[in-house]
Each structure stands twice: as structure tokens, then as C-alpha cells.
C-alpha positions as CSV (number, residue, x, y, z in Angstrom):
1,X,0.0,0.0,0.0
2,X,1.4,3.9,-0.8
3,X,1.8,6.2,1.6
4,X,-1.1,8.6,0.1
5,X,-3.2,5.0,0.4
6,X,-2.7,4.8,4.2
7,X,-3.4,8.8,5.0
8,X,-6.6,8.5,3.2
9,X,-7.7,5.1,4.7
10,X,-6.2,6.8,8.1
11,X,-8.2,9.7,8.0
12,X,-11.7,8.0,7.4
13,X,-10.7,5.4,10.4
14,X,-10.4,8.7,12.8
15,X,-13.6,10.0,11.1
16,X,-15.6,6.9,12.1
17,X,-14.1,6.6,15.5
18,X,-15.3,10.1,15.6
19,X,-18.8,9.4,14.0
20,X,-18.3,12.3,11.6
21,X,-18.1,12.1,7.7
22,X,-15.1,13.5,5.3
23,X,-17.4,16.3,4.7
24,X,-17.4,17.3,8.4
25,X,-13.5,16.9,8.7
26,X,-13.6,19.4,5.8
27,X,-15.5,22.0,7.4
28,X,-14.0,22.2,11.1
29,X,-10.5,21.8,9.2
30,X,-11.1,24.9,7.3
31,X,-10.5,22.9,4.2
32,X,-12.6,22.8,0.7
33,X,-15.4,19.7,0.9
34,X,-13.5,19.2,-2.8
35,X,-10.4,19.3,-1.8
36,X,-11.0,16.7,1.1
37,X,-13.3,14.2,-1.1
38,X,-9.8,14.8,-3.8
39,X,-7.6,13.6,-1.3
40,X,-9.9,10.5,-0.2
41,X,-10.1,9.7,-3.8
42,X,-8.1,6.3,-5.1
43,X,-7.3,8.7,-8.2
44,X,-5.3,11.4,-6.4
45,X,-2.0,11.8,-7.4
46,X,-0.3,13.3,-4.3
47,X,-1.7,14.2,-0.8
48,X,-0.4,17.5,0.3
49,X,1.3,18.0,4.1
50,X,-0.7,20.9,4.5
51,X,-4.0,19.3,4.2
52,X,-3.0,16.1,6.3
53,X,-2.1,19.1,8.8
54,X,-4.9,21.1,8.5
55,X,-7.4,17.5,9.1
56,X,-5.0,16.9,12.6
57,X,-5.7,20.6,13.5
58,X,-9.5,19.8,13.0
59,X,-8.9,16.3,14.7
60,X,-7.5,18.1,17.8
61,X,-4.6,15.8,17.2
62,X,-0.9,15.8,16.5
63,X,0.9,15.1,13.1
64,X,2.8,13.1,15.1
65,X,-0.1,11.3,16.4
66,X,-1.5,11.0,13.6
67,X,1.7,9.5,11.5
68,X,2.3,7.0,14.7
69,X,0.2,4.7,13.9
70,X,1.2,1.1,13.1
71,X,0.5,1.6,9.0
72,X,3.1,4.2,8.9
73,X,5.5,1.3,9.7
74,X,5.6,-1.3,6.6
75,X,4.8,1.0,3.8
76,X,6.2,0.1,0.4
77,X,8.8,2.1,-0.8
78,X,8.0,4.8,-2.9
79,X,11.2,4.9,-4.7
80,X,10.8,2.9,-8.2
């Protein structure tokens, strides 16, 4: 799985343990409903640091937090 894989399917874990949608994140996050739904999206080329912070912000959490979770651990390499 790629890293941009993991932060999507990370994000939408904390949203359900949360019992709010992407579209909520997006709003107390101060981000676009699009540009959340585009980074959720299997066809998004890149996620962008500033978003992933802007979703902890909203989260009340940590980027560190957020990236220590156990899926951060065995990612693929991205180098090809």
C-alpha cells in the first residue's frame, strides 16, 4: 500500500471513531469539501502535508499522532 493509500484510509478510520463524515473533517479543518473528497479519492495523485495538517488541526490531534500509527510502519517504498 502507498503512503497517500494509508493517510486516506487513516483519515476515514479517525472520522468513524469520531462518528463524523469526510465532509465534516472538511469543514471544522477549514478545508474545501473538494479538496478533502480529492484527497480521499483512489485517483489522487499526491496528498499535500498541509492538508494532512490542516485535518489533525481539526482532529485536535498531533501530526505526530496522527503518522504513529502502526500503518506508517511497513509501507512500500516509494522509490521505483
Amino acid at each position: 500500500m502507498k503512503v497517500k493509500d494509508v493517510v486516506a484510509e487513516r483519515f476515514k478510520k479517525l472520522c468513524e471513531e469520531r462518528k463524523i463524515t469526510i465532509n465534516e473533517l472538511a469543514n471544522i479543518s477549514g478545508v474545501t469539501p473538494s479538496t478533502a473528497y480529492s484527497m480521499m479519492s483512489a485517483k489522487r495523485r499526491d496528498v499535500s502535508v498541509v492538508t494532512v495538517k490542516k485535518f489533525c488541526d481539526g482532529l485536535e490531534i498531533t501530526l505526530g499522532e496522527f503518522f504513529s500509527a502502526p500503518e506508517f510502519d511497513n509501507l512500500e517504498q516509494e522509490i521505483r
